[in-house]
DOPALUM-819918 format. One line per 5 residues: number of its first residue (from 1); for each residue z, x, y of C-alpha. Coordinates in nm, 2 decimals. Layout:
<rs>
NUM) Z,X,Y | ...
</rs>
This chain:
<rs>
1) 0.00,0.00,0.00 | -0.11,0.13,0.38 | 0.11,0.09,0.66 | -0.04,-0.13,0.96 | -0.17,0.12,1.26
6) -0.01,-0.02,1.58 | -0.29,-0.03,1.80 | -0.23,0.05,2.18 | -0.21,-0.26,2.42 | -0.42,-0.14,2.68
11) -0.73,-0.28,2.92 | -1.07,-0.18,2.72 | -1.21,0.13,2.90 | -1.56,0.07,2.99 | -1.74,-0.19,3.21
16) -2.07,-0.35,3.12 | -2.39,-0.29,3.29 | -2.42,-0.33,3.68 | -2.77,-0.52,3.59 | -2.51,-0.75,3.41
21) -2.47,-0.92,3.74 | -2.81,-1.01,3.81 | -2.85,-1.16,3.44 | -2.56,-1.40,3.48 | -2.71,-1.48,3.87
26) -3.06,-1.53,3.64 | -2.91,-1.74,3.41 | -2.74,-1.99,3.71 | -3.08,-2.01,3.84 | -3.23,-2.19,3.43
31) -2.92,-2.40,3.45 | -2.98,-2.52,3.82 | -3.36,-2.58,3.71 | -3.25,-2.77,3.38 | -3.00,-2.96,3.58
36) -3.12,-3.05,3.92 | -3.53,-2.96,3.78 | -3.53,-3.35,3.67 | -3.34,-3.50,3.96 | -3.59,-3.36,4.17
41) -3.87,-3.46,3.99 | -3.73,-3.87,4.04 | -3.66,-3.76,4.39 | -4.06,-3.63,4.43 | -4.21,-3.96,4.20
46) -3.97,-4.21,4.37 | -4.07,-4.05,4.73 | -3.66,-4.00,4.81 | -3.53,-4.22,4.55 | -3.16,-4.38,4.57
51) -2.92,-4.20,4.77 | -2.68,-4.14,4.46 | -2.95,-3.93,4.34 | -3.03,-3.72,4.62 | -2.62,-3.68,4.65
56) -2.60,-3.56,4.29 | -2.92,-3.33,4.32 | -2.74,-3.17,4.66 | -2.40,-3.14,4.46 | -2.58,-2.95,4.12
61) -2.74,-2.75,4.38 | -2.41,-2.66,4.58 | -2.22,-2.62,4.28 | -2.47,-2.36,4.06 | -2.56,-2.20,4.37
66) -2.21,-2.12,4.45 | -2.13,-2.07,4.11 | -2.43,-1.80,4.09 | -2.28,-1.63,4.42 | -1.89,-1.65,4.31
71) -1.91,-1.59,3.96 | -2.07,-1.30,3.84 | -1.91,-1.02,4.04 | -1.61,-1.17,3.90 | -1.71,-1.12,3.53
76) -1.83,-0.77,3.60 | -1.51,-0.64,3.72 | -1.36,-0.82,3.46 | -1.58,-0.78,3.15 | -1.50,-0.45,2.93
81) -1.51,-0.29,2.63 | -1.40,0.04,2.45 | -1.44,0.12,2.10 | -1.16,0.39,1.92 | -1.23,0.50,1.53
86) -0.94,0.24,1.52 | -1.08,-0.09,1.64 | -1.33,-0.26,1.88 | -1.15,-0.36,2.21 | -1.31,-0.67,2.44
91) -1.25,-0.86,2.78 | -1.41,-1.13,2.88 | -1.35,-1.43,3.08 | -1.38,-1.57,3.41 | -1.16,-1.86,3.40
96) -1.04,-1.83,3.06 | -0.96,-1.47,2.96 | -1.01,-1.34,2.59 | -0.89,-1.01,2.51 | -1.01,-0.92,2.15
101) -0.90,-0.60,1.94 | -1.06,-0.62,1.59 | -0.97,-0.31,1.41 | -1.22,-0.14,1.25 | -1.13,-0.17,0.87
106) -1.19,-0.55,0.94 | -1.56,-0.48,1.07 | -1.85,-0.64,0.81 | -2.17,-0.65,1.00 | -2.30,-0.51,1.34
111) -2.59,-0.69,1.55 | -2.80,-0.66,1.84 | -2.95,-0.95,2.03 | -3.15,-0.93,2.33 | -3.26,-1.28,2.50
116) -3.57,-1.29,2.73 | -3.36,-1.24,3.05 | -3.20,-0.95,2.86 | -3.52,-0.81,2.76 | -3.61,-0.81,3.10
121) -3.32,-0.65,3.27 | -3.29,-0.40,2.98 | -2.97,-0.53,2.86 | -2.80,-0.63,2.55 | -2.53,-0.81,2.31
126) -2.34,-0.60,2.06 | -2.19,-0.84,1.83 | -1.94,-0.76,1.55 | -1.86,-0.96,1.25 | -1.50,-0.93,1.15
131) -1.32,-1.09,0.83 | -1.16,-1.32,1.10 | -1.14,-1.68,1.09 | -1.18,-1.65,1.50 | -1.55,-1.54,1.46
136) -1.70,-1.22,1.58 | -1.64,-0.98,1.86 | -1.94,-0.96,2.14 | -2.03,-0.73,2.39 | -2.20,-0.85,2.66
141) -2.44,-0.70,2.93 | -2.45,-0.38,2.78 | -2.74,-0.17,2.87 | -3.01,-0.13,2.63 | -2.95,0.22,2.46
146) -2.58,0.18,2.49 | -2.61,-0.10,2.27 | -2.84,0.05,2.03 | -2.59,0.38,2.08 | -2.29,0.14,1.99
151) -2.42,-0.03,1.73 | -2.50,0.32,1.58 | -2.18,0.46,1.61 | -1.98,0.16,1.49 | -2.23,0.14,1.19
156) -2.12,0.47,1.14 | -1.76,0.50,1.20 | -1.74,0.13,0.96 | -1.88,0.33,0.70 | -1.68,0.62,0.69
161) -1.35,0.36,0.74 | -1.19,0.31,0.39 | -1.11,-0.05,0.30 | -1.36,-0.39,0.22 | -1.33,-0.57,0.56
166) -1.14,-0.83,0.42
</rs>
């Protein structure tokens, strides 16, 4: 029988991408489309439509827009990440904060995604599958090659951990 490691309680080290920012801002300008895109339409076919319409058209408008301005410079100071031949360390959360430490030995599978915006922007999500009932750890915003970098090394490091990730 192992003894558990006591893993330090500290803030994750590193902070995602600075091009992080302008993907969340991207991604507040598809949900204003998807929200206030159809209201607008009415408003256009209807020449001005009701005036409940045109108030909740201005209001989505108001509330993505400032939501697009408020928001992500928030997340990026918050957002961070560090990874120790111990565990995988996460922060994320605007409103909410999560802080996730999944220790290595419990690491099953290591993915990369990259969504059109991403693609775009050169940016990335690291996610890690743990043997955890809460689901799997993500890294968001990364850049690129750090991804690709970090899903290397924690391929690596998993591999060379003793134990089934159970």
């Amino acid at each position: 029988m192992t003894a558990a490691v006591a893993l330090p309680l500290r803030p994750p080290a590193h902070q995602v991408s600075p091009r992080a920012v302008l993907w969340w801002r991207l991604r507040a300008l598809v949900t204003l489309v998807l929200l206030a895109g159809p209201q607008a339409v009415l408003l256009a076919v209807f020449g001005g439509g009701p005036g409940w319409l045109v108030a909740t058209a201005l209001a989505t408008t108001a509330v993505v827009a400032a939501y697009a301005v408020a928001v992500p410079p928030l997340l990026y100071r918050i957002h961070r990440w560090e990874v120790t031949p111990e565990a995988v360390y996460t922060l994320s959360g605007w409103l909410v904060r999560e802080w996730r430490i999944a220790p290595i030995s419990r690491v099953q599978t290591v993915d990369t995604q990259h969504g059109p915006i991403e693609q775009l922007l050169r940016l990335a999500t690291v996610t890690v599958t743990t043997a955890s009932a809460r689901g799997p750890v993500r890294i968001r915003g990364l850049d690129q090659d750090a991804a690709a970098e970090l899903a290397r090394t924690l391929t690596e490091t998993t591999q060379a951990t003793p134990g089934d990730a159970t």
